[in-house]
C-alpha positions, 0 to 999 in steps of 0.5 A: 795475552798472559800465558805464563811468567817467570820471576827470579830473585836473581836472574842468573839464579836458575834454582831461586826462579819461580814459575807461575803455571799457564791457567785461568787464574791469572788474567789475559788483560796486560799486567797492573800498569803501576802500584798507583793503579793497583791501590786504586783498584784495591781501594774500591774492592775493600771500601763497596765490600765494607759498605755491603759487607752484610749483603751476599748478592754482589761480586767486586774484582778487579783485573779479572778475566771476563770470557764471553764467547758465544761459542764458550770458547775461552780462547776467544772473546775475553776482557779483563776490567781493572774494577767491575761489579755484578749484582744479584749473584753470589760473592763466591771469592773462589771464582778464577775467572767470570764466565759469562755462560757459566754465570747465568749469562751475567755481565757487570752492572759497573765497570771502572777502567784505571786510564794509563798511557798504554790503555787510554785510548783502548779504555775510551774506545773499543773497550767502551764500544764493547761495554756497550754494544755487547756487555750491555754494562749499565754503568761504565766510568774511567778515572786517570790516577795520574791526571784524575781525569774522570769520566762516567757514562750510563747506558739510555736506550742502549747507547752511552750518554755521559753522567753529569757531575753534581755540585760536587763533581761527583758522578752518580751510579744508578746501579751501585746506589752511591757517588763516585768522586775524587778525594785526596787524588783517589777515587772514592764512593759517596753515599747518598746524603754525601758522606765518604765511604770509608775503609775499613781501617779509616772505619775502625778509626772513626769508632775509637775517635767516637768511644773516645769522645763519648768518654770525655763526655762522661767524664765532663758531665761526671766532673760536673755533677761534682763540683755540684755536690752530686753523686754521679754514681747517683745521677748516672 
């Protein structure tokens, strides 16, 4: 469990040492095991709140402490997912933590675990036998950055079972309304009809490919009318 951690520039340098204080803000869950993980979880958080960026009803973190003591006791019972969403509440990105009893008793609809060899066996074992048994989490799904093992499974009658892939190997989210699949070693969101969900920077992207293309077209057709002794100002 993190308490509290210590960085210095030099670490014989005692004046450049920073301390970063005890509290709830920083997670109880071991730290991001690489920046391949971090990436990956960074990428789920940015492409679901670009798709929902018009919505106010969800909440995507990652490596988020989740305390959920039936005693509401912060000093026990707490799991810190590396993605999770919950739907039908607020997306209050002040949030230090998400408390369960303060939350309207709320856990996460999807949870995604990013596999590394020191959690593997804990993701795919006692957290998915606490996912089940006590989050009641609907959807749960792991994905190994490193190997793309990738796995889904969906809550029926209170017990996991294991989502089939499609003919893409894509696995569905009931809860998020979308597929989650591997692209280019990432794991990435579907929409309904197959289309890659994309960042916002590869969304910016397509938008000038498309004005660009829109004004070739333009000046096709413009050069066309033209040639053919017709004024575009006219035409157009």
């Amino acid at each position: 469990m993190i308490t509290s951690s210590t960085l210095s520039v030099n670490p014989t340098d005692k004046e450049h040492e920073i301390i970063f204080p005890q509290g709830e803000f920083w997670s109880d869950e071991p730290p991001v095991e690489s920046n391949l993980h971090l990436r990956q979880i960074l990428l789920l958080i940015e492409c679901l709140e670009w798709l929902w960026q018009d919505r106010d009803d969800f909440f995507a973190t990652g490596n988020l402490t989740i305390y959920y003591s039936p005693n509401q006791k912060k000093s026990q019972d707490f799991r810190g997912p590396d993605f999770f969403v919950v739907l039908g509440t607020s997306r209050d990105q002040n949030r230090k933590s998400w408390v369960v009893w303060q939350e309207d008793g709320k856990y996460p609809n999807v949870i995604i675990e990013i596999l590394s060899k020191s959690t593997a066996k804990v993701d795919r074992d006692e957290k998915k036998q606490i996912y089940q048994d006590i989050f009641r989490t609907p959807d749960y799904f792991w994905f190994d950055p490193e190997s793309l093992e990738f796995q889904g499974f969906t809550l029926v009658s209170g017990v996991y079972q294991p989502i089939e892939t499609n003919e893409n190997g894509w696995l569905w989210s009931q809860q998020l309304g979308l597929f989650l699949g591997i692209h280019e070693e990432k794991l990435r969101y579907f929409t309904p009809d197959g289309n890659l969900v994309p960042t916002p920077e590869e969304a910016a992207k397509q938008e000038k490919q498309q004005k660009e293309l829109a004004q070739q077209k333009i000046e096709q057709l413009t050069a066309k009318l033209r040639e053919l002794g017709i004024n575009p100002d006219e035409a157009l």
